[in-house]
PASEBA-1860 file (N, C-alpha, C; in nm, 3 decimals):
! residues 104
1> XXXXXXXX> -7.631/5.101/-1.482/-7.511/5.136/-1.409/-7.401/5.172/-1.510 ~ -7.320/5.287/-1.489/-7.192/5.287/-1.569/-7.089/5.222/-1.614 ~ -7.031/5.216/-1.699/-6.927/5.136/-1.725/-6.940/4.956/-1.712 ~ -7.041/4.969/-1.706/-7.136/4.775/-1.707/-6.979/4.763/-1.846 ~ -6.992/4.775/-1.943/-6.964/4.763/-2.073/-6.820/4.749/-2.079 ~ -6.745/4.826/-1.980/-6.603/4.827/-1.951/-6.537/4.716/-1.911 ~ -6.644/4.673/-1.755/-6.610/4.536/-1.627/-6.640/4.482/-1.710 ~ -6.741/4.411/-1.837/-6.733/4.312/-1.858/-6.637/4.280/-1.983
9> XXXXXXXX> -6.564/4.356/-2.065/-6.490/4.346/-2.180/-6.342/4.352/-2.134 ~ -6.269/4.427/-2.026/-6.157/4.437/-1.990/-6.159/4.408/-1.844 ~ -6.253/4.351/-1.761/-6.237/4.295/-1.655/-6.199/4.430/-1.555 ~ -6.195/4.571/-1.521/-6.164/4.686/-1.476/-6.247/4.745/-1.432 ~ -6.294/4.753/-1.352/-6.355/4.875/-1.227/-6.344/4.933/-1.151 ~ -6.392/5.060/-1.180/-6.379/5.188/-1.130/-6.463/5.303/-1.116 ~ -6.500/5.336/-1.006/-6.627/5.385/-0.974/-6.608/5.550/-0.946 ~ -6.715/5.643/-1.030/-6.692/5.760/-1.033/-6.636/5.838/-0.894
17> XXXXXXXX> -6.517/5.941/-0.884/-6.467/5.986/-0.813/-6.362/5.924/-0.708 ~ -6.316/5.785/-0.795/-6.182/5.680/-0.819/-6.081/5.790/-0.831 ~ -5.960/5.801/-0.765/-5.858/5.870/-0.838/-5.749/5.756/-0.886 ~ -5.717/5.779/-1.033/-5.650/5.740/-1.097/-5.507/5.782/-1.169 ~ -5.416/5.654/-1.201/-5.279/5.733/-1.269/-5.309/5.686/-1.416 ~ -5.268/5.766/-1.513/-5.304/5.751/-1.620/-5.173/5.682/-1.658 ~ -5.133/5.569/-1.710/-5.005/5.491/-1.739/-4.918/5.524/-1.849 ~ -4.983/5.577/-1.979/-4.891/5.637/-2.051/-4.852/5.824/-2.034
25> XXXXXXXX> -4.890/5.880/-1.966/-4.905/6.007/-1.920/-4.823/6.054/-1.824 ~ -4.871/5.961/-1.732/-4.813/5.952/-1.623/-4.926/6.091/-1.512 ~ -5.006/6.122/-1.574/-5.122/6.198/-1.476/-5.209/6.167/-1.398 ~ -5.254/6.243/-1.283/-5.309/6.173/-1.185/-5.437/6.245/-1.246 ~ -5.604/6.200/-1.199/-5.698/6.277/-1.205/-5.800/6.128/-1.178 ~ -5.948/6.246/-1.173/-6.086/6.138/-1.094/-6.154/6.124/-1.187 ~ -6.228/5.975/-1.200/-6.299/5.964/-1.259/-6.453/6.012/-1.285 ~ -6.470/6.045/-1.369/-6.644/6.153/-1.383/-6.737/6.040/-1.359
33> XXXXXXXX> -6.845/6.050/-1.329/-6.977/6.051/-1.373/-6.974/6.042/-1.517 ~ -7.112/5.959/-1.587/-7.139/5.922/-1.729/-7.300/5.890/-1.717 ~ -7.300/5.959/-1.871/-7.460/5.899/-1.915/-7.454/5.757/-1.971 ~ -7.518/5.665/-1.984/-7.508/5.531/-2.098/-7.405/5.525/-2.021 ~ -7.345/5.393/-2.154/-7.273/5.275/-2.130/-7.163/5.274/-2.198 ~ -7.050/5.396/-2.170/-6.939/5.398/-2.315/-6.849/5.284/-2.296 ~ -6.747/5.319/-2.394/-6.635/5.202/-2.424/-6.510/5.234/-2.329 ~ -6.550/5.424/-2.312/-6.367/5.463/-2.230/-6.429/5.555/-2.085
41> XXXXXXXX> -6.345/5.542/-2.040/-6.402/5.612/-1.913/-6.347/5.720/-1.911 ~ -6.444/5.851/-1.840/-6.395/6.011/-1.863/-6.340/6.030/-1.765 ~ -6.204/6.078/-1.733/-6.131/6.103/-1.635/-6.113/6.251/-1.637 ~ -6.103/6.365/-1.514/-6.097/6.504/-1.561/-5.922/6.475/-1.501 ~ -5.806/6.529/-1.502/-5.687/6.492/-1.486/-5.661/6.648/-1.380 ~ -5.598/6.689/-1.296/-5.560/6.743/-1.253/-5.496/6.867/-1.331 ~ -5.558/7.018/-1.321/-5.507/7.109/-1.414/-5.563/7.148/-1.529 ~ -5.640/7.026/-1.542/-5.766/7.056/-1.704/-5.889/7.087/-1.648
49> XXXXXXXX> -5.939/7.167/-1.741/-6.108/7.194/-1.679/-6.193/7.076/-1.707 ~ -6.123/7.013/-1.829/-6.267/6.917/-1.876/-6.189/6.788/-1.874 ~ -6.332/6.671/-1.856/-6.271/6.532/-1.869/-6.217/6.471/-2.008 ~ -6.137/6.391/-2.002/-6.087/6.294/-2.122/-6.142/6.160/-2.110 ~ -6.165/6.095/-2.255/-6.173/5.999/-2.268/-6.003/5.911/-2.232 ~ -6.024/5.795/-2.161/-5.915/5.685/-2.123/-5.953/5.564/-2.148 ~ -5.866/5.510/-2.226/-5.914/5.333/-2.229/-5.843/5.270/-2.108 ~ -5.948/5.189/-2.083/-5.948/5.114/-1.950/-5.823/5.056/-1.898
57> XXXXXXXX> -5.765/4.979/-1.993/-5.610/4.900/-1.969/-5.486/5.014/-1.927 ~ -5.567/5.170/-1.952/-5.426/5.267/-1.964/-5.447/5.320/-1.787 ~ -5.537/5.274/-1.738/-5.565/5.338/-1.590/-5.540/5.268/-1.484 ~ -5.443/5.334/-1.387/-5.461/5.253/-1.228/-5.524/5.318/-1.100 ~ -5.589/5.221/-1.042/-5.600/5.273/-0.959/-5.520/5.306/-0.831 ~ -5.515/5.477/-0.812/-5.400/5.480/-0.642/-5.482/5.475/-0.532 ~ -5.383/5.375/-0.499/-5.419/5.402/-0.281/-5.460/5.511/-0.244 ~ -5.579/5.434/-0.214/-5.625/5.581/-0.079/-5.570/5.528/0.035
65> XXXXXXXX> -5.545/5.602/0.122/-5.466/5.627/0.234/-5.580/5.697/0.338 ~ -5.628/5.601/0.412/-5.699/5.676/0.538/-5.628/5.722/0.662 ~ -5.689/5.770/0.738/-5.641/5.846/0.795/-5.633/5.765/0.949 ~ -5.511/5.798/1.028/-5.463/5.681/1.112/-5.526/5.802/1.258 ~ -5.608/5.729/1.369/-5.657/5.816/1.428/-5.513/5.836/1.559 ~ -5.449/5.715/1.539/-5.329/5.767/1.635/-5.253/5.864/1.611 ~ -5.206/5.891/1.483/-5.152/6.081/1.417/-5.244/6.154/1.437 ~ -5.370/6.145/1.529/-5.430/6.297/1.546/-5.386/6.353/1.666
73> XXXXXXXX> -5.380/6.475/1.680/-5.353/6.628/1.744/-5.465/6.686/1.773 ~ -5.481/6.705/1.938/-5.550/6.720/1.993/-5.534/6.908/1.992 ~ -5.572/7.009/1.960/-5.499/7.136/2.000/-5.648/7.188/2.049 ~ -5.621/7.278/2.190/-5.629/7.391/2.242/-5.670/7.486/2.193 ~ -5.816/7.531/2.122/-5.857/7.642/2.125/-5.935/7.743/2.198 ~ -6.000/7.895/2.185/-6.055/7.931/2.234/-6.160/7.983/2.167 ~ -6.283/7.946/2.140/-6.390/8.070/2.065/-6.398/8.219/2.154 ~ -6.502/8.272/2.030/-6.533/8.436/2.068/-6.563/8.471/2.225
81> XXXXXXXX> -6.602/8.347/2.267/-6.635/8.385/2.415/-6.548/8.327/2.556 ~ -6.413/8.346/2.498/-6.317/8.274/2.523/-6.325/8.158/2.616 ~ -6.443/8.070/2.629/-6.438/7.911/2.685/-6.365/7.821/2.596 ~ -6.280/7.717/2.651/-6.199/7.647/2.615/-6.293/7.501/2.532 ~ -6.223/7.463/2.427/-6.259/7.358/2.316/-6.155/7.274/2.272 ~ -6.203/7.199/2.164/-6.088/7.121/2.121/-6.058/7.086/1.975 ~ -5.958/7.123/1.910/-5.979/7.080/1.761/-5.916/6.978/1.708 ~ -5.933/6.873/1.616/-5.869/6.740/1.628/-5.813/6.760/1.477
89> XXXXXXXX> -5.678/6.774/1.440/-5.616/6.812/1.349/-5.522/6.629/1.313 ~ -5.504/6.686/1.151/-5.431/6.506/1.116/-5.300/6.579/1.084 ~ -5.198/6.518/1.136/-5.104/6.550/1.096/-5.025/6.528/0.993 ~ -5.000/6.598/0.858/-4.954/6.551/0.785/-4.979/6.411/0.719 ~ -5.108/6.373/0.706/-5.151/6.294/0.634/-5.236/6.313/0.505 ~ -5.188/6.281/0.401/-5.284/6.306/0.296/-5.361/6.194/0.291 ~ -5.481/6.237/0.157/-5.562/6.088/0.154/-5.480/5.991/0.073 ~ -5.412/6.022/-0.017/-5.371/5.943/-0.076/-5.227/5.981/-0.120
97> XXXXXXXX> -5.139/5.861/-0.110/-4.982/5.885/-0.133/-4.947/5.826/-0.266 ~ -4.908/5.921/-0.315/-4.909/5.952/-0.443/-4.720/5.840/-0.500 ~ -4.651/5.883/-0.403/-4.527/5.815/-0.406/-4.540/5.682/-0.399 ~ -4.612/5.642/-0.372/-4.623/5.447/-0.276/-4.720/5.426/-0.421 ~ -4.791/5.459/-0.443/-4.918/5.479/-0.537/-4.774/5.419/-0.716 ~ -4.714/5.493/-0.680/-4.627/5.543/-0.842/-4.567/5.420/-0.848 ~ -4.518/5.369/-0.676/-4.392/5.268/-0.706/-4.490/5.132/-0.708 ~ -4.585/5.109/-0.683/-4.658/4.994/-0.707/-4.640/4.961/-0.826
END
């Protein structure tokens, strides 16, 4: 398993496709996938093509934010054959709040 080597030296886990704030940076981005058992975990950061190495103590994890089924929106469509349907839209909810996330 990944990062075995991490949980047990800095007590921190975090499981690939975690989104994280990087603490001295201040950048958000997800954690990769890994071969073996490294010392830092590869985070790709939002805006870069490729992942970085991060030491463990420098990462938090943000709130995910699910999705509340009472903010859904019921709307009224029509397909090609104009019989009536229904599409269930979230309103203005992201997965994760990035603001609430920062002030923790």
């Amino acid at each position: 398993m990944p990062y075995n080597y991490i949980e047990r030296t800095y007590g921190t886990r975090f499981q690939p496709g975690d989104r994280v704030r990087h603490s001295v940076t201040g950048k958000t981005g997800k954690v990769l996938r890994t071969k073996g058992d490294p010392h830092y975990y590869r985070v790709k950061f939002h805006g870069n093509r490729h992942g970085s190495n991060c030491h463990p103590l420098e990462l938090k994890l943000l709130t995910v934010k699910r999705p509340d089924v009472r903010t859904a929106k019921v709307v009224p469509v029509s397909n090609t054959k104009g019989e009536g349907c229904a599409l269930v839209s979230l309103i203005r909810e992201p997965w994760f709040d990035e603001e609430r996330a920062a002030s923790e």
